[in-house]
ROPANU-417929 format. One line per 10 residues: for each residue x, y, z of C-alpha. Coordinates in steps of 0.25 Angstrom, whole numbers. Layout:
<pts>
X:Y:Z  ...
</pts>
This chain:
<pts>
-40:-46:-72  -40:-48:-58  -56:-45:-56  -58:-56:-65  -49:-64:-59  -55:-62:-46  -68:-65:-52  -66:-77:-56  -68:-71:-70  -57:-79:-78
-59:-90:-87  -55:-104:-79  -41:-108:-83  -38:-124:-83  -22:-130:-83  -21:-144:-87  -14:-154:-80  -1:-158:-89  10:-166:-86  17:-155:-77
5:-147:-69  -8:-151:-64  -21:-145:-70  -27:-134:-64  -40:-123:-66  -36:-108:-63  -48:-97:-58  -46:-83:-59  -39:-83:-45  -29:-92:-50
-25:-84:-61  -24:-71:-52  -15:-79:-43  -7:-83:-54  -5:-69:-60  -2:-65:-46  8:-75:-44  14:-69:-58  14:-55:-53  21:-57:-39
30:-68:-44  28:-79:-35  18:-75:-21  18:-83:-8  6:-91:-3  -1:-84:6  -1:-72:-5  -8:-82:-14  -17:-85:-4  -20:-72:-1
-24:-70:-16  -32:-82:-17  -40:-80:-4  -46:-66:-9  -49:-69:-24  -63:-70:-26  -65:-64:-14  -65:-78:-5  -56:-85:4  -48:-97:-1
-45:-107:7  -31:-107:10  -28:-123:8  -37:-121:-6  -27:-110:-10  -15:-119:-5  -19:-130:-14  -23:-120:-25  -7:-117:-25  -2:-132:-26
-11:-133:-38  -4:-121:-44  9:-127:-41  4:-141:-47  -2:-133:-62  11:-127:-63  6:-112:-60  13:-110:-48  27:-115:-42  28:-113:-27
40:-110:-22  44:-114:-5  49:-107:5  53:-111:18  56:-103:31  62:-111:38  73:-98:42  65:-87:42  60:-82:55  46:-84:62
40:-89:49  51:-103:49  46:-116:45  35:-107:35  35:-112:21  30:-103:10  27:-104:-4  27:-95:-15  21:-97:-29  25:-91:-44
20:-96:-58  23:-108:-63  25:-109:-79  11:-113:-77  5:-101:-72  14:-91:-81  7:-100:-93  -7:-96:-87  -4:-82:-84  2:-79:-97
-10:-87:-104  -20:-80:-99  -15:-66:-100  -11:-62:-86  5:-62:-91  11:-61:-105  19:-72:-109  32:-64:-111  31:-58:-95  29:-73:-90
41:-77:-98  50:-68:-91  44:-69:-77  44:-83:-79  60:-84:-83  62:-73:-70  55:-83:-60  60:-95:-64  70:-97:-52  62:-101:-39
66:-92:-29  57:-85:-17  55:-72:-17  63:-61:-7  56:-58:6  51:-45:0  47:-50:-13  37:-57:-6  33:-47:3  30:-38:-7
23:-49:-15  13:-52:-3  12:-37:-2  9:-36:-17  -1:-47:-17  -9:-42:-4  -11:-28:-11  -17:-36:-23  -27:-42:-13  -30:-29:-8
-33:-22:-22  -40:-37:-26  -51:-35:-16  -53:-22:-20  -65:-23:-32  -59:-6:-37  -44:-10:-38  -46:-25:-44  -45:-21:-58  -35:-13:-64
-24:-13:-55  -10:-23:-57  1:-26:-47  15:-30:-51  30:-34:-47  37:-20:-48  47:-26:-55  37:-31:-64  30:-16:-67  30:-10:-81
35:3:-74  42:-2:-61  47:-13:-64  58:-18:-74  53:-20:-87  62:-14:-99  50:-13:-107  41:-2:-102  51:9:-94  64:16:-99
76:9:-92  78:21:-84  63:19:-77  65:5:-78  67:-4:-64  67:11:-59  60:7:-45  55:-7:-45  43:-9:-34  39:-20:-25
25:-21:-32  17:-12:-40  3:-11:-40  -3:-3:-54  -17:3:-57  -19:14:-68  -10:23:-67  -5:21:-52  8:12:-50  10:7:-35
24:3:-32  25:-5:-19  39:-5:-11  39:-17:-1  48:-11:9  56:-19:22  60:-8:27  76:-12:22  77:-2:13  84:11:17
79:27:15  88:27:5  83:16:-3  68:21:-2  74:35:-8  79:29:-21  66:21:-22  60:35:-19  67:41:-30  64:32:-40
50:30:-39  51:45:-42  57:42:-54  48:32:-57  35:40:-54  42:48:-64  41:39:-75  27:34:-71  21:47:-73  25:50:-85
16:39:-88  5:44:-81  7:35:-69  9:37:-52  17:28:-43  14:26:-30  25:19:-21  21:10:-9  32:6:2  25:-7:9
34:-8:20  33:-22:26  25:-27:37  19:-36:45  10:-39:36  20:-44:26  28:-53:36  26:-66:31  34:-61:21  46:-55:26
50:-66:32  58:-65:42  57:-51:46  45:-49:57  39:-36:54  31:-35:65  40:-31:73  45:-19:64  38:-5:63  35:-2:50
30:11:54  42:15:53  49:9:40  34:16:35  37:31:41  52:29:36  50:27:23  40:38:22  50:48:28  59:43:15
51:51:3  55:64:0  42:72:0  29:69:-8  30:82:-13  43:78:-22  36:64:-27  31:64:-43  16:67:-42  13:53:-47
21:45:-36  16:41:-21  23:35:-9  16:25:2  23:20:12  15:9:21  15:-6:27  14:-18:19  0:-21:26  -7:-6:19
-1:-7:7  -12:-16:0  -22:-6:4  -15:7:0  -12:0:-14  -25:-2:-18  -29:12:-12  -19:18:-20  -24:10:-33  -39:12:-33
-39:28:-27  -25:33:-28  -17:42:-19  -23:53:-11  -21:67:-19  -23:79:-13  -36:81:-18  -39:66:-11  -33:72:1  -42:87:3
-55:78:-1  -52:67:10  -48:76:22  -60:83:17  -69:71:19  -62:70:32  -65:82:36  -79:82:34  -80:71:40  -72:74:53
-84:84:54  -93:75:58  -84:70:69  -81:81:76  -86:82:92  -96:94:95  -87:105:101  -78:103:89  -76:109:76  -67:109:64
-62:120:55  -54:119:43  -41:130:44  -31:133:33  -18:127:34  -9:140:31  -16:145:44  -11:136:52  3:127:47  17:133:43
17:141:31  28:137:24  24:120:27  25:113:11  10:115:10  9:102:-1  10:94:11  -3:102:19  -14:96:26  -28:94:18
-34:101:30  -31:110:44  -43:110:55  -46:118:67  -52:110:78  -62:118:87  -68:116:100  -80:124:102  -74:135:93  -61:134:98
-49:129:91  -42:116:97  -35:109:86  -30:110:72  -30:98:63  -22:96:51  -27:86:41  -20:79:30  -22:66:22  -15:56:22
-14:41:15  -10:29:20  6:28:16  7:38:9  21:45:11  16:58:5  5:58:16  15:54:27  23:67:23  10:76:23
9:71:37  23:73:41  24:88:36  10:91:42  13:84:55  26:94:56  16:104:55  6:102:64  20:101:73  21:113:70
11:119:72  9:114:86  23:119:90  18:133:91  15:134:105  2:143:100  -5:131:94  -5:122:106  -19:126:110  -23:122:95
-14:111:90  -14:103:75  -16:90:72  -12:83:60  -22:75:56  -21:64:45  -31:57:36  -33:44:30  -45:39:22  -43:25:30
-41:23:45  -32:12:42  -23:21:34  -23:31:45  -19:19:55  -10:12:46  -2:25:40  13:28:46  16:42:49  28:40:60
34:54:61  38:60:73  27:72:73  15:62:75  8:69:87  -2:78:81  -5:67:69  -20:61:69  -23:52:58  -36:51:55
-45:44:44  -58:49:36  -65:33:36  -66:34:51  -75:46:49  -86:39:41  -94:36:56  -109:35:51  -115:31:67  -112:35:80
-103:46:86  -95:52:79  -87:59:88  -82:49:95  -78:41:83  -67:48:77  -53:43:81  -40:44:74  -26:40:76  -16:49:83
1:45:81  4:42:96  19:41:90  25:41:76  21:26:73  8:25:84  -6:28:83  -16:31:92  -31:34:90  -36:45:96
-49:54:95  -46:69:88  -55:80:86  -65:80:96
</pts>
């Protein structure tokens, strides 16, 4: 439905003028806005704005979309609901607007399939105070409607995904028709993004909520997951902690001025280990800002397996080769050889390397993949970084220390990723796409990112 939205694809639809509302014609772009409205309950302006500027792949201008919006209001699709903050901080004297269906555009909706009549009846009863959403249900709302955007203008992920309220979920949410009652309002997310068998559950976090609290969310997604997979179902759990990018809708509170690094690396420090999970359950844990893009690489190619991980540090390596200076070689080394025998070896490296100079070994080098987020990745680090403490503790492998080196598909995943932990000294983070240098010298172009503290990074050159 949304690729033939989007390509303008969909039989014109004409409202008469009556005694009430104006007349009005409605494009394909119309009706996704008003199925997108219907989804998120009511969006602000600038999220609409958002929506209409990428369809069809053009910009609208913004006074055209304005006055598109008045006309909604004057056909009776929409109601616009006023905000004034007038007491709200740096943003006072700042009106905002917020849009939801009108009896109008429930009527076109359910006339044209989008909706069934019964749902619209009872979302329609539920909505019929006019009240402004909470801080965070708009939050999560511009958080939702951004990551829509971000699998829109992607042609792979247009078809065949779907995005809902979690309260609104066949699974997650609150229905009494589709879960037994003790499943039933179990965990209820922020938003869920759904394709095939995958369920993406996103948590819009603060930062108010306690360790404690997290836990018991911890606990029953855990439950839940249970329940998905005897559907043949996996869940995978997003905490979008808020930022800067998401200010204008935590009003109010200036973000910028908070580290959310840390609130990040806390929140991974909170899981019990990835080892204890249900094989069809994941946790992330990243800003607002990445969330968009790790949603849709979660929905188009999954999460990284272990076979995923071997193949791409692999592909790194075989790379690497290729950048290595003249005097310099490297040499793939058993890791029983060289770490603690009794380490919990599901948590290993893809890969140990000795670095040689002219024969001579110089260096070891750890190396484990990671992804972006990914709390299971964060704990692979934190255990393989005690390690390689470890092992340069013994006074007898000063003259050849280890190096933990961690890989990312993207370079912006490895500069966007949290790690904060107080072992960070011996942690390279390094990326496979930097590698694909078809011109000039090679050598001098390999660069990676070094941890100058737990929350700072620097780049630096390494092996050569």
């Amino acid at each position: 439905m949304y690729k033939q939205l989007l390509d303008n694809d969909y039989p014109t639809i004409r409202l008469p003028k009556d005694e009430q509302w104006t007349g009005i014609v409605l494009k394909g772009e119309d009706l996704l806005l008003l199925s997108q409205i219907y989804i998120h309950g009511s969006m602000r302006a600038p999220s609409i704005h958002d929506l209409y500027q990428m369809t069809y792949g053009r910009e609208r201008n913004s006074n055209w979309i304005s006055n598109r919006l008045k006309k909604f209001v004057q056909s009776g699709l929409l109601d616009r609901l006023q905000e004034s903050l007038s007491e709200k901080g740096q943003l006072a004297g700042l009106t905002y607007y917020h849009y939801r269906l009108n009896k109008r555009g429930y009527e076109v909706l359910t006339s044209h399939g989008f909706i069934e009549q019964e749902v619209a009846r009872k979302v329609m009863t539920l909505s019929k105070r006019r009240r402004l959403p909470s801080l965070h249900t708009r939050a999560t709302s511009y958080l939702a409607n951004i990551t829509f955007l971000e699998l829109l203008s992607n042609p792979i992920s247009v078809e065949g995904f779907s995005h809902i309220r979690g309260s609104r979920h066949p699974h997650l949410g609150v229905s009494e028709e589709t879960v037994s009652d003790e499943i039933k309002g179990l965990i209820v997310p922020d938003w869920v993004f759904e394709k095939d068998n995958r369920i993406i559950a996103i948590e819009v976090d603060t930062g108010s909520q306690r360790g404690e609290k997290i836990n018991q969310k911890y606990i029953r997604y855990l439950k839940m997951a249970e329940y998905l997979d005897s559907i043949g179902k996996e869940l995978i759990v997003i905490f979008a902690v808020t930022d800067s990018s998401i200010l204008d809708f935590a009003v109010g509170k200036d973000l910028r001025k908070e580290n959310r690094d840390k609130r990040i690396n806390s929140l991974k420090e909170l899981f019990p280990p990835y080892t204890e999970w249900k094989e069809n359950l994941l946790f992330y844990v990243a800003t607002a800002k990445r969330v968009p893009s790790i949603v849709k690489h979660l929905l188009n190619n999954g999460p990284i397996l272990s076979i995923d991980r071997i193949f791409s540090t692999g592909s790194w390596y075989d790379k690497m080769q290729k950048h290595i200076a003249t005097d310099y070689s490297l040499q793939i080394e058993q890791l029983n050889e060289v770490l603690l025998p009794n380490r919990d070896k599901r948590l290993d490296g893809e890969l140990l390397l000795q670095m040689k100079k002219k024969g001579v070994l110089v260096s070891r080098h750890l190396i484990l993949f990671s992804e972006e987020g990914s709390v299971s990745s964060y704990q692979r680090m934190r255990n393989n970084a005690y390690l390689t403490n470890e092992y340069n503790l013994v006074p007898s492998n000063r003259d050849n220390p280890l190096y933990l080196n961690v890989i990312y598909s993207e370079q912006l995943s490895a500069d966007e990723d949290v790690y904060g932990h107080e072992l960070y000294e011996n942690i390279y983070l390094r990326d496979i796409s930097s590698l694909d240098i078809s011109k000039g010298d090679l050598e001098k172009q390999v660069y990676s990112k070094k941890f100058a503290s737990p929350y700072k990074k620097e780049e630096v050159k390494l092996f050569i």
